[in-house]
Phi, psi and omega in degrees: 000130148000118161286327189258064180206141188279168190295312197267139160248128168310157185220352168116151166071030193074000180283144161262176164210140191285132181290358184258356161301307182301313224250308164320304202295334173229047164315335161257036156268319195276347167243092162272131153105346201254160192240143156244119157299318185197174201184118204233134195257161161238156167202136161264145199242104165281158189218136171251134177256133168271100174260202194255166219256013201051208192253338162291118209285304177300341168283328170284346156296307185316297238292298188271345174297314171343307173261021154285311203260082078235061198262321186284331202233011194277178191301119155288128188249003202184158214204095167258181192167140187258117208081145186262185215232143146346066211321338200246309163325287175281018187272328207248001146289328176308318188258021173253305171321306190102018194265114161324177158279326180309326182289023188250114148230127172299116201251120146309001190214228184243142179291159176041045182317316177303343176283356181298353172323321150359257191312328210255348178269024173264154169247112205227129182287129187099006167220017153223171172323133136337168163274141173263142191219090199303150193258151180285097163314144159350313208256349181239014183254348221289327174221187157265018187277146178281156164094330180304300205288035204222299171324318202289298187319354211247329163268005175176145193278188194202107200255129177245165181226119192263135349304324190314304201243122177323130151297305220281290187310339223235263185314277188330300174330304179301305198255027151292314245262310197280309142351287180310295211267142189281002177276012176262104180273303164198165189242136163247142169189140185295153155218132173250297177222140177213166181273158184289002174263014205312121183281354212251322182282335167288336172295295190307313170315325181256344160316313209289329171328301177304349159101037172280162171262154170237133169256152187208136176246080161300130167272129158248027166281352172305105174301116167090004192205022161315283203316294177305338149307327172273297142354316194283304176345285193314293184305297152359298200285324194266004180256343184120028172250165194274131170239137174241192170243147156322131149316166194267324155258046163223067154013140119266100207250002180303114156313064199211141192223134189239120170236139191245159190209148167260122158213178187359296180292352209120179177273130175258145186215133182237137176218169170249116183247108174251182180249338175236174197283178173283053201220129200278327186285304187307308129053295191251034139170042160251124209263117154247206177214139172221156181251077195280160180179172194244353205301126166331288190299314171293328162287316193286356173286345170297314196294299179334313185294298173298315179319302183307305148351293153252008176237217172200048133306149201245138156098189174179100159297105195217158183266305231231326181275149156250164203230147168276143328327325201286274215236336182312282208293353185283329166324309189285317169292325169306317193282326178305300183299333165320285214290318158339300193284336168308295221300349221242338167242027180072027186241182181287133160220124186212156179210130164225133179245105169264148178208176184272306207216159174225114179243290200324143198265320180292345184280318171293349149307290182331305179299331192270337175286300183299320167293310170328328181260029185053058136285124170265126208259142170215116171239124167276064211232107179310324184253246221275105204261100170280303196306144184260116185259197162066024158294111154332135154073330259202276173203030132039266182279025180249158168210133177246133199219139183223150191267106219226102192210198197285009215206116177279131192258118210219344160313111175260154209169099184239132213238088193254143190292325152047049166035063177067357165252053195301143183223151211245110168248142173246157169158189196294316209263146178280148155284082184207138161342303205253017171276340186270298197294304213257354206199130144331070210223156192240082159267122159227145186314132163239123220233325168321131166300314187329307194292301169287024189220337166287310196280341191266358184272346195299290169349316189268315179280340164302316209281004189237344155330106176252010178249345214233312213275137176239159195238108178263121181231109179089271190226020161216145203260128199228179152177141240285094226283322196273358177318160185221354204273165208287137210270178193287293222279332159319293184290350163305306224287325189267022162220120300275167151286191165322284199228000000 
């Protein structure tokens, strides 16, 4: 099927029709004289592998537009279809595909459901969400001056919650802001996946217009978001800004924008530390956190982190963030064992981890050791739970919940009790392999009691949500279909903002 043609064709009167229906209906235009018997949609599902690339950056850009535009003809990893096919048919697909049988699944219904996005971007009264309209934080209302947020950070860090709180108002601001002004010497900042409009990479072309240095760490490896990436790249690259790339095995999946600015005093350095990517569309119903602040020590662990980045140093040395590959996980595991060790001496121990996933298998063993040593685990994870909670003998003090609402919940946020002095970290990373191991990822401390006392009700109310929320107990996840009570996101939507 036609790619630059949309999937659903209007047919009038709110009906759609599937474009491999319309093309099914006159399929004998395209066989004049031949009778079709029978007629089947397929859809092959491909994976492009990146090998490597040498030491050069520009070879791994060729490297990967390359296997994009043969992407179409790249190694089938999977083979779907609708009805079943001929036994002497699907033998001679298989074998053209390169496909076991097991990798065949037979669908009763239409093939490729993300293009139904369509349908759910139409606007019909009476079968969507009201419009949401994100409240401004305070702190970003305080003057119309250009550069006040930049005063209001030098006096208090200042943590938003994205959808409740504008991105646009928040992010996008600071660093238009940071664009704009001329007392701003340069900006550093990662992009892993961004829209293809981004206000926040047209603000950087014109920082670098402005003779600021801007540095930008493209991943171009960002699955599904290669082209445009590569795209944002080019364009960078032709305004003066420094791109450096992602390694061919290290990810850059960290959120962090670093700015530096001469004033009165000296050079000031402000940064943003987020849980979600710098994309203005997702943004808007991807629920994160992001973390502005002025603090020395955090920003020079920034610098250190971009230095590293855009240079070809080894290891990355930081006091206050942690960073992935080099100290998160051992870092994460020292505080699981802290709380271990109250509980093993009789004191309150607890951890609460919201994340998209808990994969890593040592680390999920680690969990299974703090409940056993009576610690109480509370995990909060929208995808994939390797751990089995609520087992006799087993893992007792866990209890795991995942939140399913009008907002994909994409905020990560680890919470350890750390003997009545609880400490709080946001950032990129996931309990995953390949997050721990494989990828450049960022937690940094939220330290304001103000700040920790936001993050811990966001916590209490997903683990208590009987309207949004499912509960897995050992390996299957249910929940009370007659509940009725105000769901997280309700309760989000009816209260103050952040700061």
């Amino acid at each position: 099927m036609p790619q630059n043609r949309a999937r659903l064709i209007e047919a009038g009167d709110g009906r759609f029709v599937l474009l491999e229906d319309l093309i099914g209906a006159h399929v004998h235009l395209l066989f004049p004289g031949m009778v079709v018997t029978e007629r089947h949609v397929l859809r092959v599902l491909r994976s492009i592998e990146v090998g490597d690339a040498g030491e050069e950056a520009d070879d791994l850009v060729e490297l990967i537009e390359s296997e994009l535009r043969r992407r179409r003809l790249a190694d089938a990893v999977s083979l779907e279809i609708t009805g079943e096919l001929a036994p002497g048919r699907m033998e001679l697909l298989l074998s053209e595909l390169g496909l076991p049988a097991g990798d065949v699944y037979i669908a009763d219904g239409p093939l490729g459901l993300a293009d139904f996005f369509q349908l759910a971007a139409l606007v019909v009264p009476g079968l969507g969400e009201a419009p949401f309209v994100p409240a401004v934080p305070s702190a970003f209302l305080s003057s119309l001056e250009p550069r006040s947020i930049f005063a209001t950070l030098r006096s208090h860090e200042v943590l938003v919650h994205h959808p409740y709180e504008s991105f646009d108002a928040t992010v996008v601001r600071f660093i238009e802001e940071a664009a704009a002004d001329p007392a701003v010497l340069a900006i550093k900042q990662t992009m892993y996946r961004t829209s293809p409009d981004s206000p926040i990479l047209e603000a950087l072309i014109d920082a670098a217009g402005r003779g600021k240095q801007v540095a930008v760490i493209v991943e171009l490896t960002a699955r599904f978001d290669e082209a445009n990436n590569i795209e944002w790249a080019r364009r960078l690259e032709d305004a003066g800004v420094h791109v450096a790339y992602g390694e061919r095995n290290l990810k850059i999946h960290s959120k962090i924008c670093l700015i530096v600015r001469e004033e009165a005093d000296g050079v000031v350095m402000y940064a943003h530390i987020g849980t979600g990517n710098y994309n203005s569309r997702t943004a808007r119903i991807y629920t994160d956190l992001g973390l502005f602040t002025a603090d020395p020590q955090i920003c020079a662990d920034l610098v250190r982190i971009f230095n590293r980045l855009t240079g070809f140093a080894d290891g990355i040395e930081t006091r206050e963030l942690l960073v992935a590959p080099d100290n998160l996980r051992l870092a994460l595991e020292a505080r699981v064992r802290r709380e271990i060790a109250a509980a093993k001496a009789g004191r309150p121990a607890r951890l609460i981890f919201k994340m998209n996933a808990l994969e890593d298998l040592e680390f999920t063993r680690l969990l299974y050791e703090a409940s056993a040593a009576g610690v109480r685990v509370d995990l909060i994870i929208r995808g994939i739970c390797r751990l089995r909670p609520e087992v006799p003998g087993l893992s007792e003090r866990v209890r795991a919940v995942s939140v399913i609402g009008r907002f994909l919940e994409h905020s990560r946020i680890f919470m350890f009790h750390n003997d009545g002095h609880p400490e709080y970290l946001i950032g990129s990373a996931d309990i995953m392999k390949r997050n721990l191991d494989e990828r450049i990822e960022v937690l940094a401390p939220v330290r304001l009691p103000e700040h920790q006392r936001q993050l811990q009700e966001v916590l209490e109310l997903m683990l208590s949500d009987e309207r949004q929320g499912w509960r897995l107990h050992d390996s299957v996840w249910s929940r009370d279909p007659s509940a009725a009570g105000p769901g997280t996101h309700d309760t989000l939507l009816s209260r103050a903002p952040f700061s």
